[in-house]
Residue, then its C-alpha position, 0 to 999 in steps of 0.5 A: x272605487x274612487x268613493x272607497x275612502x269615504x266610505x272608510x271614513x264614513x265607518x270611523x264615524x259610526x264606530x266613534x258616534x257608538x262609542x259615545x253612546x248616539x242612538x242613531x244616524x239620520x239621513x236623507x232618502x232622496x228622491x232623485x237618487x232613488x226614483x230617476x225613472x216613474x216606478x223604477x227605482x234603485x235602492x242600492x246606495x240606501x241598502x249599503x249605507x243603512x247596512x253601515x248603520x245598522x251593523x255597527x249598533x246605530x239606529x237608522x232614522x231615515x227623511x222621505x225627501x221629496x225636496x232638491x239637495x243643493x242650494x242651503x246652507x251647508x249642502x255640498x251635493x245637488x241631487x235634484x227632484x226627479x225631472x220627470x216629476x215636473x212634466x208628470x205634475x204639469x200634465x196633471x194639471x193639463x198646462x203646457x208649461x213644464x214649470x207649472x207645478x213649481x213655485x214662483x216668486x214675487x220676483x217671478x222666479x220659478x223654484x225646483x226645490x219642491x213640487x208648490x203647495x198647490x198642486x200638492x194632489x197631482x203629486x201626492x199618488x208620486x209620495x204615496x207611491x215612494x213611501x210604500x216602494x221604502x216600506x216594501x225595501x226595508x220592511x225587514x230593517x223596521x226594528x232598527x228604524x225608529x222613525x221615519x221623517x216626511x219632507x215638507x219643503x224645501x230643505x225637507x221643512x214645512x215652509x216656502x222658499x222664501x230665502x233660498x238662491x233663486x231670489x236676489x237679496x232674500x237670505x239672511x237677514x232679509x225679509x225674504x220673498x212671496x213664493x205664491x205667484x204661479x198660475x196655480x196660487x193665483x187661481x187658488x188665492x181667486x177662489x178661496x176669496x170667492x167662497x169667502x165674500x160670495x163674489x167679486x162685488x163682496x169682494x170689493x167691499x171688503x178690500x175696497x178698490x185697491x186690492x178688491x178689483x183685480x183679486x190677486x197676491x200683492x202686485x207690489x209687494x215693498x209698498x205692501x209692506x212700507x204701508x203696514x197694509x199686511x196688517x192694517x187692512x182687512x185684504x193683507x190679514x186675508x192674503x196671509x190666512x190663505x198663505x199660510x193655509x196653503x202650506x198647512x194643507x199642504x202638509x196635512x195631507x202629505x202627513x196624512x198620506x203617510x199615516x195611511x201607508x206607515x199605518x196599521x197593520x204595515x211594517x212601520x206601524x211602530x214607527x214615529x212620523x218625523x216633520x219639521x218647521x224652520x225656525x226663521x229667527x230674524x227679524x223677529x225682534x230684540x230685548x230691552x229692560x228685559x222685554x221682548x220688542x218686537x221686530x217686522x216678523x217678514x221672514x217668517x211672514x214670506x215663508x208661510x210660518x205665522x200670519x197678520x190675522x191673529x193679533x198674536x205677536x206680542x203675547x206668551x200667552x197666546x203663542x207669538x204666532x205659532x199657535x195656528x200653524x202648530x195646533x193646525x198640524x197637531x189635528x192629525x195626532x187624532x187620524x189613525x195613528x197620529x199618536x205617532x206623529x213628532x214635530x222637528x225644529x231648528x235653531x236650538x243652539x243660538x242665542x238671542x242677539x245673535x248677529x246684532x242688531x242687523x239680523x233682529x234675531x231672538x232663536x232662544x226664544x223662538x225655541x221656547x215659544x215653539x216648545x210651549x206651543x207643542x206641549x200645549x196642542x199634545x205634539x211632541x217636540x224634538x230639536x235641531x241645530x242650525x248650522x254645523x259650525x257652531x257646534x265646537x263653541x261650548x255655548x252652543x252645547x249648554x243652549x241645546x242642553x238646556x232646551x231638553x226634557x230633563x229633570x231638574x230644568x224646564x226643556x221641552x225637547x225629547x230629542x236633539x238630531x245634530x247637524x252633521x255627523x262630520x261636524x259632531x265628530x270633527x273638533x274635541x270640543x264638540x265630542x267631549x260635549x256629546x259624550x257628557x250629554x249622553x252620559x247625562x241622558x242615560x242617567x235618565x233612561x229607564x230603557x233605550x230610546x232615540x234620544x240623540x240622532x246625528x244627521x249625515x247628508x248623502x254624499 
């Protein structure tokens, strides 16, 4: 009773979000609401809010989240990944230590917002398990869910939790921290340079005696760094290709499990598959005369986006560092049912040079370069702003616009989820903008399709 005016509010919104012709409202499906217990779940928030949706004309676009709420930028609710999870991924892995499936930092922190990449397959039957109970529960709502997304990360995104609160001083615009300091990665990063140098003596050829006698993640991450010995030597191009395959594995094979369960023959066999990378714009450099310099790249580097190994940073041409992580998903779209996969992405509504020159961020081009870099691997693209509260500057909307694939303009994006859907109603400037870029989007439709979703975090 003491929620009956937001939920009044939350029926004014979807009356508005219809009128200005928004396709759909997308929401996290959390994991620790839905599955306090193993196997006993309760779905009656869920019934009730889709029903909201469903009923008032909108389509439901729903996120697996199998990450923790609490703790980013805008959250307002905690709801944390079941606690039972962590024992039942530690006993898997026959460890003692309730945290042995969590990340831990080069600080030596452990982070409960995700399950860590690498005791993905202790917890993959948990996510399997999950998709089939939602497909079992809302087989008979399938028309009016267009896609479903797979939480990746932290935040529901395809990265590590590189700048989130558990560390000191690593948000924005910090370079962020190294999340692969559990017992789990380090045995992981000791194997996979095993099989690639043959042995520890191979190894220590390679890397030489500094890095090559003790075969394990940076003990000292800031001279790591100071050094340039991420890029300068043949043991930090290593470390990164292993980092960042970690987490594409990872992905793939949560991304692969829901192919298997929205698959063929299954209610949500129509369904798009939804899942998103971060863009981590900072640090990532500046323009001068035109040219983009560019900048130490740390940010995307700790959370696993890009890697030192690819001599790619400087060239269009050869992606900025996204062609292997972009590419590497987009080997799915050839499984079963990987024509239905779609690839999410953030920050379309900054400007380069936002902040100044302290945060060393180019968003605008990001954008592009993640667009250009899925059109050419075959993934379609939709987008996402960043941050709610830009979304009453004029400026923000004309960015956003511009990124889409409409006639007349070189966007790459097929759809746009707006966060949230509070902020997209809240100001007039905001509403008058929706409403002209739906008019704009319909002139081109030649049916309905989910173009525009608005985005409400539970709560």
């Amino acid at each position: 009773p003491g929620r009956l005016h937001e939920w009044e509010s939350f029926q004014g919104h979807l009356k508005e979000a219809k009128r200005l012709r928004i396709d759909g409202v997308s929401t996290d499906v959390w994991w620790g609401l839905i599955e306090p217990k193993p196997n006993q779940f309760n779905w009656g928030y869920y019934d009730h809010l889709s029903g909201k949706i469903i009923s008032n004309g909108l389509k439901w676009v729903p996120i697996m989240g199998f990450h923790a709420c609490g703790g980013n930028v805008g959250d307002t609710v905690n709801v944390p990944v079941p606690t039972w999870v962590w024992s039942h991924v530690a006993g898997k892995m026959g460890s003692n230590n309730p945290d042995a499936g969590k990340y831990v930092s080069e600080q030596g922190n452990t982070n409960h917002e995700y399950v860590q990449a690498w005791s993905t397959d202790h917890a993959l039957p948990l996510y399997k398990n999950v998709m089939t109970a939602f497909q079992n529960q809302y087989a008979g709502k399938a028309n009016h869910i267009p896609e479903i997304n797979i939480s990746l990360g932290p935040a529901g995104e395809a990265r590590y939790p590189s700048y989130n609160s558990h560390d000191r001083d690593t948000g924005w615009p910090n370079r962020g921290a190294l999340q692969c300091y559990s017992e789990a990665a380090i045995n992981s990063f000791r194997q996979w340079a095993l099989e690639k140098y043959g042995d520890e003596s191979g190894v220590k050829r390679v890397w030489g005696a500094e890095y090559g006698t003790d075969i394990a993640p940076p003990r000292d991450v800031d001279s790591f760094y100071r050094n340039n010995h991420h890029q300068q030597t043949q043991y930090g191009r290593d470390f990164f290709d292993w980092y960042s395959n970690s987490l594409i594995d990872h992905g793939k094979k949560v991304l692969g499990t829901s192919l298997e369960v929205f698959g063929s023959g299954a209610p949500f066999e129509r369904s798009e598959i939804g899942f998103k990378l971060p863009g981590v714009h900072w640090r990532m450099g500046y323009r001068q005369n035109g040219q983009i310099v560019v900048g130490d790249r740390l940010a995307e580097l700790n959370a696993g986006l890009i890697r030192t190994s690819s001599n790619d940073w400087h060239s269009d041409d050869l992606g900025r560092g996204y062609r292997p992580i972009i590419r590497s998903f987009a080997e799915l779209t050839q499984k079963p049912g990987g024509d239905r996969l779609v690839l999410h992405f953030t920050c379309l509504e900054l400007a380069d040079g936002v902040d100044g020159a302290k945060a060393n961020s180019l968003p605008y081009s990001l954008a592009r370069w993640v667009g250009q870099e899925a059109r050419l691997a075959g993934l379609p693209l939709k987008g996402e702003n960043a941050l709610g509260w830009n979304l009453p500057n004029a400026a923000a909307w004309q960015s956003m616009s511009g990124h889409l694939d409409l006639p007349g303009q070189k966007g790459q994006y097929r759809g746009l989820t707006l966060l949230r859907l509070s902020d997209v109603l809240g100001t007039e400037t905001a509403r008058w903008h929706i409403d002209a870029l739906m008019k704009n989007i319909n002139r081109f439709r030649k049916q309905p399709t989910e173009s525009v979703d608005s985005k409400k975090t539970a709560g």
